[in-house]
matplotlib code that plots the C-alpha trace (Angstrom):
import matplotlib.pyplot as plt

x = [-17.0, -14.3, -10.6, -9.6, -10.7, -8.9, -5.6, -7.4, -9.9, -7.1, -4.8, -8.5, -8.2, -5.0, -6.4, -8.7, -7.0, -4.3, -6.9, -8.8, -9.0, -8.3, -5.6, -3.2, -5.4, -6.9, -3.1, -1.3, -0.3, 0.5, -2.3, 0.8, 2.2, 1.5, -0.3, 2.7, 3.3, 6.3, 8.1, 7.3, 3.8, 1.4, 0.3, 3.8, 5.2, 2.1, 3.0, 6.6, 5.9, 3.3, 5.3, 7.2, 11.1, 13.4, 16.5, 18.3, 16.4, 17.8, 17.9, 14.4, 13.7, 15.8, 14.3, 10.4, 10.7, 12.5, 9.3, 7.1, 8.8, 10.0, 13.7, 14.5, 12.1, 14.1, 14.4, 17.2, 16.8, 16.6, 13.7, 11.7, 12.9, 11.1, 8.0, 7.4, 7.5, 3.8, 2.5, 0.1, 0.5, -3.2, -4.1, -1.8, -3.3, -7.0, -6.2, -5.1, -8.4, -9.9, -8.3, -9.2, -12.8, -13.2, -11.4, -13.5, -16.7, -15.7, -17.9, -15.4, -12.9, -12.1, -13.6, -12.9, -16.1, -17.9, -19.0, -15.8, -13.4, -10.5, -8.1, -4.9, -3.5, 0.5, 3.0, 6.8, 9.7, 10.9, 14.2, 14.4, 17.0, 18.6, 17.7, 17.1, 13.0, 12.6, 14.4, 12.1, 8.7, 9.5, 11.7, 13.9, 15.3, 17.9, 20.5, 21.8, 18.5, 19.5, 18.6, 15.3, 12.5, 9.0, 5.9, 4.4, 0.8, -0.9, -4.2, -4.2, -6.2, -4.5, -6.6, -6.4, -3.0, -4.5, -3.6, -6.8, -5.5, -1.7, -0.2, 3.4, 3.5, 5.9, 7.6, 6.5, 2.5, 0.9, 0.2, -3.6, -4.1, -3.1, -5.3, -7.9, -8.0, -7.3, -10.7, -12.3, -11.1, -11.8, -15.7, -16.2, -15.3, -17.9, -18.7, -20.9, -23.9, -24.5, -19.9, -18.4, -14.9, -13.0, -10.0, -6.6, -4.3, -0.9, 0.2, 1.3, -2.4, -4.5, -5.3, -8.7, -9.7, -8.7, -10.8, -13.8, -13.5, -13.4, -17.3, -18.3, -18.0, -19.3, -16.3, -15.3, -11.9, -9.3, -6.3, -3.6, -2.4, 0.6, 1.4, 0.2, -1.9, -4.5, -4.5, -8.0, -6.7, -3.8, -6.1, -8.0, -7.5, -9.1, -11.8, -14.1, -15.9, -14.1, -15.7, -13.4, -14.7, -12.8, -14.5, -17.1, -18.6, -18.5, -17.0, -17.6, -15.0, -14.0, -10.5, -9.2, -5.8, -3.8, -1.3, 1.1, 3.5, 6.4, 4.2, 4.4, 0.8, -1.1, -3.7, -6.6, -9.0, -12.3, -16.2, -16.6, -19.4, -18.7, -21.1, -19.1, -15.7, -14.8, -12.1, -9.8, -10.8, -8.9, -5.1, -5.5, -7.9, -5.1, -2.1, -3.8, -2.0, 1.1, 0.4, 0.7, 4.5, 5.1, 3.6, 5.8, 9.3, 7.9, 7.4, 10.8, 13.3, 11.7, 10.0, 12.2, 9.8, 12.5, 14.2, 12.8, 13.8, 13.6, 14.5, 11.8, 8.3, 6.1, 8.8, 8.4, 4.7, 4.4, 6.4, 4.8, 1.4, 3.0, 4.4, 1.1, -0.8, 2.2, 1.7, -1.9, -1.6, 0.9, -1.5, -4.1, -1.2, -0.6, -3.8, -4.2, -0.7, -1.9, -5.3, -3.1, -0.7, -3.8, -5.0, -1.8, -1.3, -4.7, -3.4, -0.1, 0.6, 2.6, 3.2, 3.2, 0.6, 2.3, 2.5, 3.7, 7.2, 7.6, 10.7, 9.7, 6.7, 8.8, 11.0, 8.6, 6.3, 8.7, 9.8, 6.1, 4.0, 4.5, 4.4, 0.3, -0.4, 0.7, -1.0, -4.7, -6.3, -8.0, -8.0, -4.1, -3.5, -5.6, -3.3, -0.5, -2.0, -2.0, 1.7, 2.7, 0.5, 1.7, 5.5, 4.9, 3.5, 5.8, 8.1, 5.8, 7.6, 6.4, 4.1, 5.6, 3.5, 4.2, 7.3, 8.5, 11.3, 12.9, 12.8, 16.1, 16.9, 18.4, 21.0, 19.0, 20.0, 20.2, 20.8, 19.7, 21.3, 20.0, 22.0, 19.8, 20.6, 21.1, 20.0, 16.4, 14.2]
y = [13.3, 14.8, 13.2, 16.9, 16.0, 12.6, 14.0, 15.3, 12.4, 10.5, 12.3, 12.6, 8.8, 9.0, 11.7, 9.4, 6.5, 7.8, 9.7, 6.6, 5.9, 2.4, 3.1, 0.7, -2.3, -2.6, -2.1, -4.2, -8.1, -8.6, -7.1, -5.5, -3.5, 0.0, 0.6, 2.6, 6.0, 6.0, 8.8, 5.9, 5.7, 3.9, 7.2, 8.4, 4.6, 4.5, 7.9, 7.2, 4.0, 5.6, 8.2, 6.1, 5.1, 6.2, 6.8, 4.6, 3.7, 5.1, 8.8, 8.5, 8.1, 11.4, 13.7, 12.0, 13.4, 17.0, 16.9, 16.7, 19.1, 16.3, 16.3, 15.0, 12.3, 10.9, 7.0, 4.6, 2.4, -0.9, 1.1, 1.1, -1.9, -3.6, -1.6, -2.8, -6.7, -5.7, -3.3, -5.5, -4.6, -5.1, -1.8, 0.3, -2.7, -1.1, 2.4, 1.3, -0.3, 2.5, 4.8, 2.8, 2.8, 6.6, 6.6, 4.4, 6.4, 9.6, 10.3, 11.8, 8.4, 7.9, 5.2, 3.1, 4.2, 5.4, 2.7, 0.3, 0.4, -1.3, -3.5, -4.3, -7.8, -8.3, -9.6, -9.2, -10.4, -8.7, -9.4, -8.9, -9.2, -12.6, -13.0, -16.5, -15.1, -13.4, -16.4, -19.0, -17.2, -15.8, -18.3, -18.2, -18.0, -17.4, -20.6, -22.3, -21.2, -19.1, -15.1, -14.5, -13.5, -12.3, -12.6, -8.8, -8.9, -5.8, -5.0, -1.3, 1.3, 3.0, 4.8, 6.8, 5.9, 3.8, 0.6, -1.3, -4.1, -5.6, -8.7, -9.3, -13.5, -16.2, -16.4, -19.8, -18.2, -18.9, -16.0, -17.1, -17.6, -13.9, -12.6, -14.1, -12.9, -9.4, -10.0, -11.5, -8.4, -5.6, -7.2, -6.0, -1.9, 0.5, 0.6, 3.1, 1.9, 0.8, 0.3, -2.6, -3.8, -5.0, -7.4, -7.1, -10.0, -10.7, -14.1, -15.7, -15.4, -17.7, -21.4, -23.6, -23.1, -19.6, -18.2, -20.6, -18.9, -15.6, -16.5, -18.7, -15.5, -13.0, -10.9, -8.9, -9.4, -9.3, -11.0, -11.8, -16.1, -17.4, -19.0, -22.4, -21.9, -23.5, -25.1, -23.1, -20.3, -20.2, -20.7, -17.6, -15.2, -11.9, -12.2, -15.4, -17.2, -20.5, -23.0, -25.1, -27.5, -27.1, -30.0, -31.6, -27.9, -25.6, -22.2, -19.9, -16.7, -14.4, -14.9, -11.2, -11.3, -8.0, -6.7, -4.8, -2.0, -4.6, -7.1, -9.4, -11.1, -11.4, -12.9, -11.8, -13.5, -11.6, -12.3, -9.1, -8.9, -6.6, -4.2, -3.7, -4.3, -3.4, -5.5, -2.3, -1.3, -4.1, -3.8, 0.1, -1.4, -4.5, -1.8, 0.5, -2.6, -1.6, 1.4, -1.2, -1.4, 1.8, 1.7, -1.4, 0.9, 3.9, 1.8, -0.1, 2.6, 5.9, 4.5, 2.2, -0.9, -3.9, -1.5, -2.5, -1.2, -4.5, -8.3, -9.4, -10.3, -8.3, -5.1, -5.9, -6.1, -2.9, -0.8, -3.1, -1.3, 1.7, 2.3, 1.2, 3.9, 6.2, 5.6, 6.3, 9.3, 10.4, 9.7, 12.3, 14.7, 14.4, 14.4, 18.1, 18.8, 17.7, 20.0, 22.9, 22.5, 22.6, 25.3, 27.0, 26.1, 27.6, 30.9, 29.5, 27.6, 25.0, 22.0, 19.2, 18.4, 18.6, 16.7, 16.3, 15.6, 12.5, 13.3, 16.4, 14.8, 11.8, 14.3, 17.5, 14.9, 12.5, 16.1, 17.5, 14.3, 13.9, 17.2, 17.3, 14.1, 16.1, 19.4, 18.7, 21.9, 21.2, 24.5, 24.9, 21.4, 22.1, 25.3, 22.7, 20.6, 23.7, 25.4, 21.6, 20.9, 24.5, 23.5, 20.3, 21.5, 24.8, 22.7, 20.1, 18.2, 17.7, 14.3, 13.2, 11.0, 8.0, 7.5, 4.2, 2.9, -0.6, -2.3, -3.1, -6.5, -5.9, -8.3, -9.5, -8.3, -11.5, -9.4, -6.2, -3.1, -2.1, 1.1, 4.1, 7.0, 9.8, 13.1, 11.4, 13.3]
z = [2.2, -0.2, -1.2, 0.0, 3.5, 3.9, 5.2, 8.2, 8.5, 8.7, 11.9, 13.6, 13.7, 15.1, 17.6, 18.8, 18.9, 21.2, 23.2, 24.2, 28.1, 27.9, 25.3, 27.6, 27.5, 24.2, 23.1, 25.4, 24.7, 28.3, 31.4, 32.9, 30.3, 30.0, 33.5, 35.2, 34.3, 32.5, 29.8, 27.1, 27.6, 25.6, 23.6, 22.8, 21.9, 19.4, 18.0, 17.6, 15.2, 13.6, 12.7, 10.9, 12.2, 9.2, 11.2, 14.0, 16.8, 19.1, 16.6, 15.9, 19.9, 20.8, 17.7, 19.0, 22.1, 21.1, 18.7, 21.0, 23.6, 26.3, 25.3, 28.5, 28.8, 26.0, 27.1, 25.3, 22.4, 24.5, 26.6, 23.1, 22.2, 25.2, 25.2, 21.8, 22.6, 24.6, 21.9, 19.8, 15.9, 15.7, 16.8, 14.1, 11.6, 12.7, 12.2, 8.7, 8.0, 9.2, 6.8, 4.2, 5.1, 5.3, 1.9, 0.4, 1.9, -0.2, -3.1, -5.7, -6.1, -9.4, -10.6, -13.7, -16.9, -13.8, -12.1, -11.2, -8.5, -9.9, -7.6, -8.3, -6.8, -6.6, -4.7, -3.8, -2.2, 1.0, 2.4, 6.2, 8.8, 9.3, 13.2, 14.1, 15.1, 11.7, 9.8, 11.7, 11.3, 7.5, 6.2, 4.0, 0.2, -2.3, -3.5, -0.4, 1.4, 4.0, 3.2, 5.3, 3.1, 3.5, 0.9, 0.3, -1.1, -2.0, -3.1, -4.3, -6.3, -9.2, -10.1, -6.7, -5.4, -2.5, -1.2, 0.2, 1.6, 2.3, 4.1, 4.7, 5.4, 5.4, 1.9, 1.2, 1.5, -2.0, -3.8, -4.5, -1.0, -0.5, -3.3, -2.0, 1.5, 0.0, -2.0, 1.3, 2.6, 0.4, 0.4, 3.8, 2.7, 2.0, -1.6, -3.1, -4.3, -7.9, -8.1, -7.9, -7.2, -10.3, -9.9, -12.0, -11.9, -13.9, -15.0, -11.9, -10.5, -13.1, -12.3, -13.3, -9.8, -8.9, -12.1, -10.6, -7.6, -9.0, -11.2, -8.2, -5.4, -8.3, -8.8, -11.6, -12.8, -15.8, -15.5, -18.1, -18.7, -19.7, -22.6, -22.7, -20.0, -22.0, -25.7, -25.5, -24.9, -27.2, -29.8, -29.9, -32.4, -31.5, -28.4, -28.1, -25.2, -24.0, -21.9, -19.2, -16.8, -13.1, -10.8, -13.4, -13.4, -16.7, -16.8, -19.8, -20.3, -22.2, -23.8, -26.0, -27.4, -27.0, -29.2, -28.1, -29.5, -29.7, -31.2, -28.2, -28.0, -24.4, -23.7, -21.3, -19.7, -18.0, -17.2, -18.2, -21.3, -24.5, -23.1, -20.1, -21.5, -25.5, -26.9, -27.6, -23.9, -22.3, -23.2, -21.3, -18.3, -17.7, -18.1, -15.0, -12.9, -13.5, -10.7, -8.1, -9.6, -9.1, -5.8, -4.7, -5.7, -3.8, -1.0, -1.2, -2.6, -1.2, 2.5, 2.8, 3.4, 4.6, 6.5, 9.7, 12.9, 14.8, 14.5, 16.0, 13.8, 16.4, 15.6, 11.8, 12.0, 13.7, 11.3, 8.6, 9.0, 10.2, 6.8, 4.9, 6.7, 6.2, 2.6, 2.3, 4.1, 1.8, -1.2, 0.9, 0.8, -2.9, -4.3, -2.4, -3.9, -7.1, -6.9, -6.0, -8.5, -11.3, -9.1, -10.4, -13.6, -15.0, -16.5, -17.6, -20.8, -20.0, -22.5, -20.3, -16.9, -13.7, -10.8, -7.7, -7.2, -5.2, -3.9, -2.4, -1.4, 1.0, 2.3, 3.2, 4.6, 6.8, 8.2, 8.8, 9.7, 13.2, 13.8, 12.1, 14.4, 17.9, 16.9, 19.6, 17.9, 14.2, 13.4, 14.1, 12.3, 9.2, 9.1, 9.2, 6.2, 4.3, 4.8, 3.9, 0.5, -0.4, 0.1, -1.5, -4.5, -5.1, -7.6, -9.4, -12.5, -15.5, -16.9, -20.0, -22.0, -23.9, -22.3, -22.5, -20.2, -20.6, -17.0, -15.5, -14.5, -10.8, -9.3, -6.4, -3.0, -1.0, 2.9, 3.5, 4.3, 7.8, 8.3, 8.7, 6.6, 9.4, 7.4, 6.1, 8.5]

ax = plt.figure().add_subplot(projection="3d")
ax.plot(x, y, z, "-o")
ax.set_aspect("equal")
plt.show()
């Protein structure tokens, strides 16, 4: 399967999922929820969080059933509300995992010298309503303690704009412990054969026994230390092997220091050989992590992840894994944006590579998605797909290289602002 077919792999799972006869009971928390016929069916509840809820409840409920040509079945926000508490986040989590393993079934990812998958590991703070439910399960942060706050962990692909694997826990969840149920995780994908998945960790991952459990479990990785992480370490000029001992057992790695443009030093620690990894190779393979940032202000700036429409954790789970499947599908839609737009610029002489515009991208597709997911025939949806990519991609901007652009050091928002903006979709 192609990377061109992904966007409508992915609405057949969606298809399918809200086609199933027993829809209602694999769905359901409680045995009686879901088996009257109702406007909010089971179906229609799973499409309207899927579709992603950008607006006010209550909004987002009125346009869902205009959409989908019930206007008068239109039901109030506390209706929702209640059907939600029975929905079992689960089952938009499983159509998320399915995703990912169709995307990782296609046979033209990009992969890093050919035979790598590279997987970056990060994690964020996420600050959520202050409901005693959300502030009890999530916990909370900030000087006197009291601002609820969740822990986001991402695994995600850079190279293809994919994330793999996500969690959204209690904030006190170690990061480790994160990473490495992302890695337990990611193991049970499809992976073509002959790849393998290659780990990229900053300098809040790195401990004696995290790095053990990385060579221990086989895994690739490259991950960059702190200063004084290790006198060993420090004391490496260029790239050498250091040996460590973590539970009377030896450890041999590679340790290459980095120069960067502003002279700054970093040091980087891998199991990868020289064969497999050049010295001057691993300041560029580390710096492919800094997609996942990117990723992480797309999904907090421009979807809107924190902006939950519910104060309860089931609610939050929901539109949690809503939004990551959102985002993947998105990725579908861009790379077909991003073929059209070279499609386009073949016979023109333009200085600078294009790309999608993101913007464009978040709004167009907000607008169109729902409308993709309730279209039954292929043919007419494929027709959808392609009036859409051909919107998207009408004004591309331009990919300036070497750009460099100091990062801002935000005042930290301790509450967040839970007003919907009306006019998003």
């Amino acid at each position: 399967m192609k990377l061109l077919q992904m966007a409508r792999e992915t609405a057949t799972i969606v298809e399918k999922l809200i086609k199933r006869e027993d829809l209602g009971e694999i769905a359901s928390l409680s045995r009686k929820s879901f088996t009257r016929k109702r406007q909010l069916t089971c179906e229609r509840l799973l499409l309207l969080i899927m579709g992603g809820i950008h607006l006010s409840l209550q909004i987002a409920t009125d346009n869902f059933f205009e959409k989908i040509g019930h206007k008068e079945d239109t039901v109030s926000k506390q209706a929702v509300s209640k059907a939600r508490t029975n929905l079992n986040p689960d089952i938009i989590e499983g159509a998320f995992i399915d995703q990912t393993k169709k995307f990782r079934k296609c046979d033209d990812i990009k992969l890093w010298k050919e035979k790598y998958q590279i997987c970056a590991i990060d994690g964020s703070d996420i600050a959520l309503d202050n409901s005693t439910e959300l502030k009890s399960f999530f916990g909370c942060s900030g000087k006197t303690n009291d601002a609820t706050t969740a822990m986001l962990s991402t695994a995600f692909d850079p190279l293809n704009n994919w994330i793999l694997d996500a969690s959204l826990s209690p904030y006190k969840t170690d990061e480790r412990t994160a990473a490495k149920q992302h890695i337990k995780n990611i193991g049970k994908l499809p992976i073509r054969r002959g790849v393998r998945n290659l780990f990229i960790l900053d300098r809040g991952y790195p401990s004696r026994e995290f790095i053990a459990y990385l060579i221990d479990e086989k895994h690739s990785f490259i991950m960059r230390v702190r200063n004084k992480f290790s006198l060993d370490f420090d004391a490496v000029k260029g790239d050498e092997r250091v040996v460590f001992t973590h539970e009377k057992k030896r450890y041999k790695v590679r340790v290459i220091k980095v120069v960067l443009s502003t002279g700054e030093v970093e040091t980087l620690v891998t199991n990868l050989s020289p064969k497999e990894l050049k010295s001057d190779e691993a300041g560029p393979l580390y710096f492919e992590r800094w997609g996942i940032e990117i990723k992480y202000n797309s999904l907090k700036n421009k979807l809107q992840l924190g902006n939950f429409s519910g104060r309860r954790v089931i609610t939050v789970m929901q539109d949690f894994w809503a939004l990551m499947f959102i985002s993947n599908m998105m990725s579908c839609v861009e790379f077909q944006s991003n073929e059209k737009i070279a499609e386009n610029s073949i016979d023109k002489s333009n200085k600078y590579e294009q790309t999608t515009n993101e913007n464009r991208l978040v709004e167009k597709f907000t607008k169109n998605f729902l409308k993709c997911l309730l279209e039954s025939s292929p043919t007419k949806r494929d027709k959808l797909f392609v009036e859409l990519i051909a919107d998207i991609s009408r004004y591309p901007v331009e990919v300036k290289p070497n750009r460099i652009v100091a990062r801002k050091t935000s005042r930290k928002i301790k509450y967040p602002d839970r007003y919907k903006v009306v006019g998003l979709a």
